[in-house]
Biopython code that builds the backbone (N, CA, C, O; Angstrom):
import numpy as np
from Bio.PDB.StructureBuilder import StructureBuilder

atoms = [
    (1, "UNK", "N", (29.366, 78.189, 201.052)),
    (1, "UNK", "CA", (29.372, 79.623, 200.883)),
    (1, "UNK", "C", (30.758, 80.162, 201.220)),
    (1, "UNK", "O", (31.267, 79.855, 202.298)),
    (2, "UNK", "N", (31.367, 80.915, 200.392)),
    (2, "UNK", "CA", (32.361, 81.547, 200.831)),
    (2, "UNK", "C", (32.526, 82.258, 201.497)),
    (2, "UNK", "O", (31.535, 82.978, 201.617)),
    (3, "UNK", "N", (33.820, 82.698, 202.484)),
    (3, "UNK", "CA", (33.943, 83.766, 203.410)),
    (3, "UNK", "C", (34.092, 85.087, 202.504)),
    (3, "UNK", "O", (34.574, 85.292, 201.389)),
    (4, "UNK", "N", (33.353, 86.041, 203.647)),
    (4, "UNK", "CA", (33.136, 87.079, 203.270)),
    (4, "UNK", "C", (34.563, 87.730, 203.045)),
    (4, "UNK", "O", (34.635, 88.621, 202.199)),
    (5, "UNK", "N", (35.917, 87.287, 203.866)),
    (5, "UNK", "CA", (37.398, 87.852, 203.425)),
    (5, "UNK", "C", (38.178, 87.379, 202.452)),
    (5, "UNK", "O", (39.283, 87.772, 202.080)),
    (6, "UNK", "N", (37.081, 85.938, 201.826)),
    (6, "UNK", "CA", (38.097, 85.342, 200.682)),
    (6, "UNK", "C", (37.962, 86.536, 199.461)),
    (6, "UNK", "O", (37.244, 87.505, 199.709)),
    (7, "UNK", "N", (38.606, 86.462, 198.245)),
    (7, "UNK", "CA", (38.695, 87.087, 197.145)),
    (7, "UNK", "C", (37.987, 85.815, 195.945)),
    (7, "UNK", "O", (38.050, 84.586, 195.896)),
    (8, "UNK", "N", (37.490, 86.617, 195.297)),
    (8, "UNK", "CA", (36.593, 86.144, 194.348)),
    (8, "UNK", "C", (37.672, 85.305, 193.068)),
    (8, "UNK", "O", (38.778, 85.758, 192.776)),
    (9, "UNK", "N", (37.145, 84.172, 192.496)),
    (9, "UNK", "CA", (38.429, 83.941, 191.455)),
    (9, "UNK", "C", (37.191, 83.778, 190.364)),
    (9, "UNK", "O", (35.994, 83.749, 190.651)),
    (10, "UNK", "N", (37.718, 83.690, 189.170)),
    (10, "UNK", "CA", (36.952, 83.320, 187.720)),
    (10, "UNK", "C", (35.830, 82.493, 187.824)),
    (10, "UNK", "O", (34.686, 82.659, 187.402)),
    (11, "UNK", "N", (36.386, 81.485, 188.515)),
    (11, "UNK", "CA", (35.616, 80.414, 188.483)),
    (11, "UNK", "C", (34.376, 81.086, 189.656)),
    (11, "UNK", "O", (33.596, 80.207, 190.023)),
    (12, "UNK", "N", (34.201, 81.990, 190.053)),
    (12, "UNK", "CA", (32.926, 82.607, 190.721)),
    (12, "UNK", "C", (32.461, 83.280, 190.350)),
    (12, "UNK", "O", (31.523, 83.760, 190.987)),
    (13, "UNK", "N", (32.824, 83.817, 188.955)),
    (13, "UNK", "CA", (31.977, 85.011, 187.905)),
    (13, "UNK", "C", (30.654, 84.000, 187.453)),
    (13, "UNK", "O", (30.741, 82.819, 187.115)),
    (14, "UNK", "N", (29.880, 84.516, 187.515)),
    (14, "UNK", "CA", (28.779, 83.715, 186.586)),
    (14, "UNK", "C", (28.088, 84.796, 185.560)),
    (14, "UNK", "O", (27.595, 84.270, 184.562)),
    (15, "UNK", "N", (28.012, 85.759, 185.619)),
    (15, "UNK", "CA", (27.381, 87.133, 185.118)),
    (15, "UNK", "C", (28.705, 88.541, 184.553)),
    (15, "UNK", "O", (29.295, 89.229, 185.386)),
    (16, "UNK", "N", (28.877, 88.657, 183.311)),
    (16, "UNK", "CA", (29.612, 89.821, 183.291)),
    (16, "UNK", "C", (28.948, 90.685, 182.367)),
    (16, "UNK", "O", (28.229, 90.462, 181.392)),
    (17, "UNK", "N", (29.318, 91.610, 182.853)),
    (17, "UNK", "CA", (28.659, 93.411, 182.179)),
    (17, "UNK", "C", (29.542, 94.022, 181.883)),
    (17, "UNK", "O", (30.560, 94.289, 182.521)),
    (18, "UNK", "N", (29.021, 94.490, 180.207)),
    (18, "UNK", "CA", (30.003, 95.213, 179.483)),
    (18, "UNK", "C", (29.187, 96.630, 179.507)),
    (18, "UNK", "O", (28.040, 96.880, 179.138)),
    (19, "UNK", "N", (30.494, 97.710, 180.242)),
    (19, "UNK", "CA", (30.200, 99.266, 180.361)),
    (19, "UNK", "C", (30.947, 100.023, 179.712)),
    (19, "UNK", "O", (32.079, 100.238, 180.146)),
    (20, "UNK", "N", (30.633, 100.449, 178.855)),
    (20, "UNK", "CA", (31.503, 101.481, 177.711)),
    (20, "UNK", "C", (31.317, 103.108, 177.845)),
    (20, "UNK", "O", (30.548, 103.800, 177.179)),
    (21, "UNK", "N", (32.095, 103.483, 178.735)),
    (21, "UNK", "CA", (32.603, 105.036, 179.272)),
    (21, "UNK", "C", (33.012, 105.789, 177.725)),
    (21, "UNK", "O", (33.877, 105.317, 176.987)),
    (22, "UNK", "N", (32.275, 106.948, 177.425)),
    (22, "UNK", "CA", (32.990, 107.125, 176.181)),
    (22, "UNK", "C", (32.116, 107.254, 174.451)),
    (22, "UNK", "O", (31.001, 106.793, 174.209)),
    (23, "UNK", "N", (32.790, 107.816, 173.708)),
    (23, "UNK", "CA", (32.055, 107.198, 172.460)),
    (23, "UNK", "C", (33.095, 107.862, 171.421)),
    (23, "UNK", "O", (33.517, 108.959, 171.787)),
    (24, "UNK", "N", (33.691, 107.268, 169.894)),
    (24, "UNK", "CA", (34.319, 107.254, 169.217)),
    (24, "UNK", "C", (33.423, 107.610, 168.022)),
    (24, "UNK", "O", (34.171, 107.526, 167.047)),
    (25, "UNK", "N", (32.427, 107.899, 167.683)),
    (25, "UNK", "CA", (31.689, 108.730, 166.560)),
    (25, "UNK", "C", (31.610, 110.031, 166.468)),
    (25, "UNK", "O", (31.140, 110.656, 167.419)),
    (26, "UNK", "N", (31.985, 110.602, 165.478)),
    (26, "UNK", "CA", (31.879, 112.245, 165.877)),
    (26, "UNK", "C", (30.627, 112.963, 165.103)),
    (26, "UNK", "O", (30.374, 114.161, 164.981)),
    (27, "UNK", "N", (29.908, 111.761, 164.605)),
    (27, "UNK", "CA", (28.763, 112.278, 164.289)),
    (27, "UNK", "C", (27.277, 112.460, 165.415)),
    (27, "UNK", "O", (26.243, 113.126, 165.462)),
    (28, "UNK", "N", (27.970, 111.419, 166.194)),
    (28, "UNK", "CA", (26.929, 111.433, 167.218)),
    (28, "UNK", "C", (27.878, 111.364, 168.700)),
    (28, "UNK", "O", (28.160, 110.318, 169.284)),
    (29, "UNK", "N", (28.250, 112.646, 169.096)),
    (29, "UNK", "CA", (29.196, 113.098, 170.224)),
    (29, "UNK", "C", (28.059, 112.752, 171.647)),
    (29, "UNK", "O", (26.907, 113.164, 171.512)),
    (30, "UNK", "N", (28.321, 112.215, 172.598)),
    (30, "UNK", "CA", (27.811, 112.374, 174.026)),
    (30, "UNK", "C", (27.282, 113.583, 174.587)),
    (30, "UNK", "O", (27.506, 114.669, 174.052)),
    (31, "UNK", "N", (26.746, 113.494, 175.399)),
    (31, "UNK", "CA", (26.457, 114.737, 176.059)),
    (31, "UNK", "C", (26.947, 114.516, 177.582)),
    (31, "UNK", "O", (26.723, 113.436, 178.129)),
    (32, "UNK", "N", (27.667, 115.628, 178.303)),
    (32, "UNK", "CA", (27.964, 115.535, 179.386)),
    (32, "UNK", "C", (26.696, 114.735, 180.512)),
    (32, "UNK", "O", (26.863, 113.580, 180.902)),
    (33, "UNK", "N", (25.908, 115.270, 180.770)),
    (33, "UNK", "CA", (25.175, 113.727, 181.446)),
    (33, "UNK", "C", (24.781, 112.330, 180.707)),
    (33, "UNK", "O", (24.274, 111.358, 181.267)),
    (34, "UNK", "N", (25.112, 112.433, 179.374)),
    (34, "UNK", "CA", (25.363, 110.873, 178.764)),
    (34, "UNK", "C", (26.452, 110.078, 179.374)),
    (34, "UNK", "O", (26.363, 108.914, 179.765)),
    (35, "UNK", "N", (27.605, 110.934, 179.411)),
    (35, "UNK", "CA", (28.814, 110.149, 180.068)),
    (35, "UNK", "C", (29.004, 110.356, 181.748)),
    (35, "UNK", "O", (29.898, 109.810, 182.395)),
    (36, "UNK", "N", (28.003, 111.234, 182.295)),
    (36, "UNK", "CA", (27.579, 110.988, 183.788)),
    (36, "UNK", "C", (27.321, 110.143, 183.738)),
    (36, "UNK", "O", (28.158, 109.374, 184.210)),
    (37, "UNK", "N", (26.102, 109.504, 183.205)),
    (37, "UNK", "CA", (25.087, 108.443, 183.489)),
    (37, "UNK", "C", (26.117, 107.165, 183.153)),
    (37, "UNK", "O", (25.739, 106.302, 183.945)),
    (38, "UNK", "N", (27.210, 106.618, 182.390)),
    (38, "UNK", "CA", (27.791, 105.541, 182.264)),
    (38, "UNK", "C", (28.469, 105.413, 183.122)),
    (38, "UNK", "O", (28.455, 104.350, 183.742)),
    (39, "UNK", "N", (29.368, 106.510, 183.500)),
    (39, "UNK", "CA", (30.352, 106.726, 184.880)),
    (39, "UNK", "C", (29.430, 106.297, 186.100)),
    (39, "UNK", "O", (29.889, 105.573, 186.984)),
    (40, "UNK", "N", (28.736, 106.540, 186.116)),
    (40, "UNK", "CA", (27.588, 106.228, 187.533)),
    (40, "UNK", "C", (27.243, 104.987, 187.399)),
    (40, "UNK", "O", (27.208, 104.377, 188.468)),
    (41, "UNK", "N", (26.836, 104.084, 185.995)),
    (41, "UNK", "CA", (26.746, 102.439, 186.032)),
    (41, "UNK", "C", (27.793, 101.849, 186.511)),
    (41, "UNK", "O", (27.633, 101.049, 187.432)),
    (42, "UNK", "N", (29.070, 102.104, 186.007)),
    (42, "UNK", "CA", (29.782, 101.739, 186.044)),
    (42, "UNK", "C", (30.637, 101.669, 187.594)),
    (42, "UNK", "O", (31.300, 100.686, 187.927)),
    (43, "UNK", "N", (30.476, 102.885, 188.428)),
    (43, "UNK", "CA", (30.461, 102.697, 189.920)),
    (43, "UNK", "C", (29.817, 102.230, 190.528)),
    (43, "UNK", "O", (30.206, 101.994, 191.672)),
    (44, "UNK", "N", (28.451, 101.822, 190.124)),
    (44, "UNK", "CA", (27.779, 101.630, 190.951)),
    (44, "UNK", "C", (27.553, 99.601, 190.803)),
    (44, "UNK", "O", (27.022, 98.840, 191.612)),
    (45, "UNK", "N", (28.119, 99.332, 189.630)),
    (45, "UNK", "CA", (28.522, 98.029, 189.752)),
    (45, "UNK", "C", (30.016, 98.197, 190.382)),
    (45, "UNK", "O", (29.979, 96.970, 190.293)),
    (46, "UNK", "N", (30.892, 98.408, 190.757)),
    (46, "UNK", "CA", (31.585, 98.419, 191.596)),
    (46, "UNK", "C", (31.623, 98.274, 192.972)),
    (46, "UNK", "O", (32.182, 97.281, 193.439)),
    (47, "UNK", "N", (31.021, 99.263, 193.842)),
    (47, "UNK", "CA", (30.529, 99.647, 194.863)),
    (47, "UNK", "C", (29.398, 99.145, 195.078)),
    (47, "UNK", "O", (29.576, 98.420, 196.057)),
    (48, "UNK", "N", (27.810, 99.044, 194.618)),
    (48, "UNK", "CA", (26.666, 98.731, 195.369)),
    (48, "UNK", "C", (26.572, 96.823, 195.346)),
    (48, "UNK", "O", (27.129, 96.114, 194.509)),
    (49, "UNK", "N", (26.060, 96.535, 196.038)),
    (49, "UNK", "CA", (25.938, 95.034, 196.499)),
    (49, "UNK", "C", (24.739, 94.473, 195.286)),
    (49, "UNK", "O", (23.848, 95.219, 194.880)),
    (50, "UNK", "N", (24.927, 92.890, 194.764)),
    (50, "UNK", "CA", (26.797, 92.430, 194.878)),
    (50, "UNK", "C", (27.819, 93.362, 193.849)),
    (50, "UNK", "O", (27.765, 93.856, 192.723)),
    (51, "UNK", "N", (28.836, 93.263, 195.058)),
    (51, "UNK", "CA", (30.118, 94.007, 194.179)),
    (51, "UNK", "C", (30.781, 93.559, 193.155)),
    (51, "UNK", "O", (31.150, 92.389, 193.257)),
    (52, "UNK", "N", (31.049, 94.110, 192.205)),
    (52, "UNK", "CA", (31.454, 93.349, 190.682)),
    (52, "UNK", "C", (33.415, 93.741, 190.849)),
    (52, "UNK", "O", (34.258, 94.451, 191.397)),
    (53, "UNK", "N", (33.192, 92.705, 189.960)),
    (53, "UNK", "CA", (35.183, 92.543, 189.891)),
    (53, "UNK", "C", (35.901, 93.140, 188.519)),
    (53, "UNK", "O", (35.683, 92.686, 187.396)),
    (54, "UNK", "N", (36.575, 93.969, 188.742)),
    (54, "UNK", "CA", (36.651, 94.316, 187.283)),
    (54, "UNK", "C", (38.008, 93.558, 186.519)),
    (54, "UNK", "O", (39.215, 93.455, 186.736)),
    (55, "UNK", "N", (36.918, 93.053, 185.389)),
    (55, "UNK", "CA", (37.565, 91.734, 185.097)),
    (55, "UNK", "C", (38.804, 92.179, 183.843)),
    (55, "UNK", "O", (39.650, 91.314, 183.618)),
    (56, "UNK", "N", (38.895, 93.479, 183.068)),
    (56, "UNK", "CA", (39.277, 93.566, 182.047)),
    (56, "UNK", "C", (38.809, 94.946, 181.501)),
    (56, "UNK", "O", (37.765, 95.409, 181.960)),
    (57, "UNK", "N", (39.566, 95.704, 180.466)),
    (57, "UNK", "CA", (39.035, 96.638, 179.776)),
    (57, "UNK", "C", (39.269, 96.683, 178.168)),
    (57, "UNK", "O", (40.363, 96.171, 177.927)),
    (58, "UNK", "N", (38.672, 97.082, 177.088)),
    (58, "UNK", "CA", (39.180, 97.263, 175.727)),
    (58, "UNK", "C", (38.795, 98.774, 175.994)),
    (58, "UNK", "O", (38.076, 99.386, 176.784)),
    (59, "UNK", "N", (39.790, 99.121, 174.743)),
    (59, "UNK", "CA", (40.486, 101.116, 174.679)),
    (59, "UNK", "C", (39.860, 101.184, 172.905)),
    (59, "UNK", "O", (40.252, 100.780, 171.810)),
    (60, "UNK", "N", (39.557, 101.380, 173.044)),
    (60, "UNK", "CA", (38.727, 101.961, 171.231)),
    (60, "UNK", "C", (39.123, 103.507, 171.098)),
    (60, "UNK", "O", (38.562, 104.443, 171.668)),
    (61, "UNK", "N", (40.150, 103.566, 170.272)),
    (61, "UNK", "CA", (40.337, 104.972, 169.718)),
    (61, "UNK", "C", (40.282, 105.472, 168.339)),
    (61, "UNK", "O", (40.926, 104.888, 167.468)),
    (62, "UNK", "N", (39.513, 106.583, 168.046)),
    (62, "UNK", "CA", (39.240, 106.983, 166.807)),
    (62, "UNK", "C", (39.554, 107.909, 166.312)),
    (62, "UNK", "O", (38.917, 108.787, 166.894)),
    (63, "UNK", "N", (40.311, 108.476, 165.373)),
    (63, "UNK", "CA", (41.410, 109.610, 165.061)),
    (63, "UNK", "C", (40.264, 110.065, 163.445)),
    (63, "UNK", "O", (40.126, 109.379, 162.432)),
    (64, "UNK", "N", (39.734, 111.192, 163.710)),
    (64, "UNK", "CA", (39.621, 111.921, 162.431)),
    (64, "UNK", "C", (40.246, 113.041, 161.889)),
    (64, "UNK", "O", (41.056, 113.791, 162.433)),
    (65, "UNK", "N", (39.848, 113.073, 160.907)),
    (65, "UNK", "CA", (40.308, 114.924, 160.338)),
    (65, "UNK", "C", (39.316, 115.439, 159.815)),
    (65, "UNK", "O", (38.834, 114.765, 158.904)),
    (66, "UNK", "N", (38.774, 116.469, 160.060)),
    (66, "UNK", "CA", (37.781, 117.288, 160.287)),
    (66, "UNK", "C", (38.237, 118.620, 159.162)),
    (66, "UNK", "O", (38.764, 119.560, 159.757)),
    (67, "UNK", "N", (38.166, 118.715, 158.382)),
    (67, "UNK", "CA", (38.974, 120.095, 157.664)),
    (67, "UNK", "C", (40.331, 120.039, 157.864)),
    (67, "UNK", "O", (40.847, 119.082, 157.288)),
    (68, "UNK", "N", (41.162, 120.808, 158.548)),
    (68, "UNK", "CA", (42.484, 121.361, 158.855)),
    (68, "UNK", "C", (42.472, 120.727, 160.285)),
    (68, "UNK", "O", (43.635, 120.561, 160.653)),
    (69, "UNK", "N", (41.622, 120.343, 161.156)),
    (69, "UNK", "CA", (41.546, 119.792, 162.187)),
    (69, "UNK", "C", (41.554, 118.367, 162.758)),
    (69, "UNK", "O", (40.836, 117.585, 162.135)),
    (70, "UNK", "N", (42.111, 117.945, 163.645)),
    (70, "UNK", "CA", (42.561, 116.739, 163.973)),
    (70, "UNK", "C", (41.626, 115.802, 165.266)),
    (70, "UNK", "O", (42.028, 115.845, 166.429)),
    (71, "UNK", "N", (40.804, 115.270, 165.017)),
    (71, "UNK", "CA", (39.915, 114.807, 166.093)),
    (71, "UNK", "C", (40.276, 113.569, 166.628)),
    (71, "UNK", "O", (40.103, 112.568, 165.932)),
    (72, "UNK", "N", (40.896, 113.439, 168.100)),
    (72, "UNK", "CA", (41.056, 112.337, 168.396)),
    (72, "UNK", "C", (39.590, 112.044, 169.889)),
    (72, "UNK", "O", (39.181, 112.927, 170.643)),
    (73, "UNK", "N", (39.145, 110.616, 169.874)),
    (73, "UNK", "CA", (38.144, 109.848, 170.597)),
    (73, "UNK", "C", (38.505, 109.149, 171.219)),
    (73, "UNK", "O", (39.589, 108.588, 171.054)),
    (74, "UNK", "N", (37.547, 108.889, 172.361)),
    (74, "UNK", "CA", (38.030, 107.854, 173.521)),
    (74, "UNK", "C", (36.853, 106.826, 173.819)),
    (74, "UNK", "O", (35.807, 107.329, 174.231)),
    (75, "UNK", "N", (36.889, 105.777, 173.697)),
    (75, "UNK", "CA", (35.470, 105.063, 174.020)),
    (75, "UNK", "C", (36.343, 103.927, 174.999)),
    (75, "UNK", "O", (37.384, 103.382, 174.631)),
    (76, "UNK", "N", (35.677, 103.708, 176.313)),
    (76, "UNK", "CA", (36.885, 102.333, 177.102)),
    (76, "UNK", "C", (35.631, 101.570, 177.779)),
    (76, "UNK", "O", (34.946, 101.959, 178.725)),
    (77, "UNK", "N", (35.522, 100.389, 177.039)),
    (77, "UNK", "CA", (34.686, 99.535, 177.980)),
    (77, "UNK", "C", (35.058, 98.269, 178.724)),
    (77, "UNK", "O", (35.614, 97.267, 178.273)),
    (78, "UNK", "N", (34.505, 98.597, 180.357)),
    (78, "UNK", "CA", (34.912, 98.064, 181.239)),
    (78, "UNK", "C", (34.407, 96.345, 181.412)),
    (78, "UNK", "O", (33.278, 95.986, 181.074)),
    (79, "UNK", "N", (35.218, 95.594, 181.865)),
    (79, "UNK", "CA", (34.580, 94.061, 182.192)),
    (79, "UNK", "C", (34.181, 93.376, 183.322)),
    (79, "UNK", "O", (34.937, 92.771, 184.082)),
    (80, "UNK", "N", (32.243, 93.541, 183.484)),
    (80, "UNK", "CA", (32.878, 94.036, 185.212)),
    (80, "UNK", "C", (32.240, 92.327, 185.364)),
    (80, "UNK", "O", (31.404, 91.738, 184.680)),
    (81, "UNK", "N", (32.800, 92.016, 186.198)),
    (81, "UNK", "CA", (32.476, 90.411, 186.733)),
    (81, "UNK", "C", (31.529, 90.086, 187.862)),
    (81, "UNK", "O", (31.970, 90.388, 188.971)),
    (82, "UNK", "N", (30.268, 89.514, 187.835)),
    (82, "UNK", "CA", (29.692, 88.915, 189.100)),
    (82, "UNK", "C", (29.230, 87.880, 189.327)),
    (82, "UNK", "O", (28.886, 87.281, 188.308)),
    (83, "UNK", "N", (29.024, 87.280, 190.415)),
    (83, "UNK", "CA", (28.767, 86.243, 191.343)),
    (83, "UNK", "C", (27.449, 85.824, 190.755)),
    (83, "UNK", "O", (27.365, 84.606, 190.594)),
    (84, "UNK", "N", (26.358, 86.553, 190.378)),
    (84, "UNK", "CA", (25.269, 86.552, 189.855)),
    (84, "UNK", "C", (24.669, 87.780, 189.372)),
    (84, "UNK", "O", (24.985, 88.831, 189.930)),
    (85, "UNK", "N", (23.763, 87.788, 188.313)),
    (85, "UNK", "CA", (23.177, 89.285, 187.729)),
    (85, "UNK", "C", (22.316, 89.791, 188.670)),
    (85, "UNK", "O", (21.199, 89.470, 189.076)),
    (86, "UNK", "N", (23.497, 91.093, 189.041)),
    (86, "UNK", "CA", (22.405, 91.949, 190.299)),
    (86, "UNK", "C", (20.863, 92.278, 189.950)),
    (86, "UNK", "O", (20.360, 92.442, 188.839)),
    (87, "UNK", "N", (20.389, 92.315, 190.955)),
    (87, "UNK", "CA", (18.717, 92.465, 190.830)),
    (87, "UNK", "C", (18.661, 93.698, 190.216)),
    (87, "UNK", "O", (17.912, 93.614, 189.243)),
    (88, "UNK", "N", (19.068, 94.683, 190.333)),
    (88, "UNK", "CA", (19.121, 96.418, 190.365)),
    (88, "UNK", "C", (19.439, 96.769, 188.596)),
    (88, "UNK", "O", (19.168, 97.751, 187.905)),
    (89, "UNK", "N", (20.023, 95.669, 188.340)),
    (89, "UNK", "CA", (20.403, 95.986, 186.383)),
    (89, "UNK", "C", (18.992, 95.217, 185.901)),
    (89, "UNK", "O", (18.814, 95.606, 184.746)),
    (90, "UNK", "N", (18.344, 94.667, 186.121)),
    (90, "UNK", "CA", (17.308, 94.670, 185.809)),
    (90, "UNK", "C", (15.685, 95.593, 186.001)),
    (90, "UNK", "O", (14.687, 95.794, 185.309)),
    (91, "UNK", "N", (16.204, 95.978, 187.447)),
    (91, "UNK", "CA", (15.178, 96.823, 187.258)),
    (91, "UNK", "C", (15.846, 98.464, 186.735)),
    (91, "UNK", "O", (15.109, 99.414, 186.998)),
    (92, "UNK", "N", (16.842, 98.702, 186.206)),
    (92, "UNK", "CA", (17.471, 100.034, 185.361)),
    (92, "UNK", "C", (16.847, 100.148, 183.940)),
    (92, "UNK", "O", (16.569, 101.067, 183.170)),
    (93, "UNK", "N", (16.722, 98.266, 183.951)),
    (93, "UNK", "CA", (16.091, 98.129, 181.891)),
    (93, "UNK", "C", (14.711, 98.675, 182.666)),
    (93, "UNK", "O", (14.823, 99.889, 182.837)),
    (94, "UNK", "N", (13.862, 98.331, 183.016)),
    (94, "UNK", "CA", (12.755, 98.653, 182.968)),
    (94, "UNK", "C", (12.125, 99.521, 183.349)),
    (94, "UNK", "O", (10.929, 99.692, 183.111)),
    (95, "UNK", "N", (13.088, 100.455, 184.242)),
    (95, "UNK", "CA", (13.216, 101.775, 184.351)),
    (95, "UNK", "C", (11.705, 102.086, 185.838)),
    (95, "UNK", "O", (10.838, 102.956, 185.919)),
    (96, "UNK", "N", (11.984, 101.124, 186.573)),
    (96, "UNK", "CA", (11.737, 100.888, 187.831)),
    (96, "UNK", "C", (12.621, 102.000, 188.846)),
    (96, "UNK", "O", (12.517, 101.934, 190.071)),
]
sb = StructureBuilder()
sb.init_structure("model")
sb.init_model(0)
sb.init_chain("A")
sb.init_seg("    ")
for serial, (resi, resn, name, xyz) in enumerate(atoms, 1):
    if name == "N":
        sb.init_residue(resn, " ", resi, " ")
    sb.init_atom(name, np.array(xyz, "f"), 0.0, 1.0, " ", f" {name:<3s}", serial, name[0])
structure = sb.get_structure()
């Protein structure tokens, strides 16, 4: 078992979760507690036990034109890394 002060390396990821903050369709725009609710997965694999490593991100940007208007999008999903698949993302699917 590792010490609790070592730092985690690759080779101790066994589980990663992809969290995508964001959305690049402008037909189907978010709603401010849509992008609460990802911001809050996404901390809370950070912060709640076990703590995830963030392994990586991809940036998805989507540029329309709308009439005379110029629409630019942001979608960024995060790569978060763990030790094993927390108990707690399973009970979120099933809505426990």
């Amino acid at each position: 078992m590792a010490d609790r002060n070592e730092k985690n390396t690759l080779a101790d990821i066994g589980y990663v979760k992809l969290i995508s903050v964001g959305s690049v369709n402008p037909n189907n725009p978010l709603s401010d507690a849509s992008r609460a609710d990802q911001e809050r997965l996404l901390n809370r694999c950070l912060n709640d036990y076990p703590k995830g490593t963030l392994l990586g991100k991809d940036i998805t940007i989507g540029r329309y034109l709308i009439g005379e208007h110029e629409l630019t999008m942001e979608k960024v999903t995060y790569h978060v890394g763990f030790s094993r698949k927390p108990a707690w993302l399973e009970d979120e699917k099933t809505g426990m």
